[in-house]
C-alpha positions, -999 to +999 in steps of 0.1 A: +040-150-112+067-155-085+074-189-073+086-187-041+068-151-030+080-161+010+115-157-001+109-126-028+094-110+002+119-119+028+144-100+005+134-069+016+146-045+042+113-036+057+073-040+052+048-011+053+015-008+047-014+017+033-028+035+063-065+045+070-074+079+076-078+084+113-119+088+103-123+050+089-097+039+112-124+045+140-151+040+127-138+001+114-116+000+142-087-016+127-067-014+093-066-047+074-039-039+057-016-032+093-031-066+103-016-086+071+018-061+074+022-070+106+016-111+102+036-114+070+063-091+086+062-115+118+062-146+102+089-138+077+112-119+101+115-090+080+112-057+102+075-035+100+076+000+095+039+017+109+052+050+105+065+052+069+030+067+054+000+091+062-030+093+053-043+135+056-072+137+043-093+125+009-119+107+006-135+070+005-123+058-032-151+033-040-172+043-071-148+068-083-131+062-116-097+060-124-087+102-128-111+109-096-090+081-075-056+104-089-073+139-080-088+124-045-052+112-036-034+142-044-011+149-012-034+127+009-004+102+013+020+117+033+055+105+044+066+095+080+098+109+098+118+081+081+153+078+060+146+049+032+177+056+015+191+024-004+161+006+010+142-026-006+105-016+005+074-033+002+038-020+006+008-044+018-026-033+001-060-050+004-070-042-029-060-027-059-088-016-081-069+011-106-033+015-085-041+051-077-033+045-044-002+020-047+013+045-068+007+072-045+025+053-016+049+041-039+062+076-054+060+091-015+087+062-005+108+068-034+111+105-027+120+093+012+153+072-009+140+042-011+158+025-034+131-005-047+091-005-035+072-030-043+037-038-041+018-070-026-018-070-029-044-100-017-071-091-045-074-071-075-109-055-089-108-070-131-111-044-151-141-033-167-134-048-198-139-084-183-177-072-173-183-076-213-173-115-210-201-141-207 
């Protein structure tokens, strides 16, 4: 566990976050994960990128196990028009239930140069191991 996360984060070069697809994003009418990007980014002075990642298609990932998330992602993350090269990156999620999706987002920044991603999450699901504890 990090210490001071404020100053871990305000190491990095920019902030990005997981997008919607464009289907949830009207239908909620906002990303929650933009929303914290955009605070934390804000508060901390560290510059927000909205255009590093797309979402193209795939479905909602609740309910689906671990290998479905992997197969439901496959090229649904997308990169933006961007140059990461050398760049410390890190990527807001709401919740990370098997990392499917970090990963995902992770791997498409890499392959744009990014140099370090890392991931900051508000909640993660336990897995399903801890259902069996009383």
């Amino acid at each position: 566990m990090l210490t001071n996360p404020a100053a871990a984060l305000a190491q990095a070069d920019a902030i990005t976050f997981i997008p919607s697809t464009r289907r949830k994003l009207f239908s909620r009418g906002f990303n929650i994960t933009e929303i914290m990007a955009r605070r934390l980014a804000k508060t901390l002075g560290v510059p927000l990128i909205d255009n590093a990642l797309y979402k193209t298609s795939g479905h909602d990932q609740r309910g689906l196990s671990a290998r479905q998330r992997q197969r439901n992602l496959s090229n649904s993350l997308q990169p933006g028009q961007l140059q990461l090269k050398g760049k410390h990156i890190v990527i807001i999620e709401d919740v990370i239930t098997t990392g499917a999706t970090a990963n995902a987002a992770a791997r498409v920044l890499k392959q744009q140069g990014a140099a370090i991603v890392g991931i900051w999450a508000l909640a993660r699901t336990p897995p399903p191991e801890w259902d069996n504890n009383p």
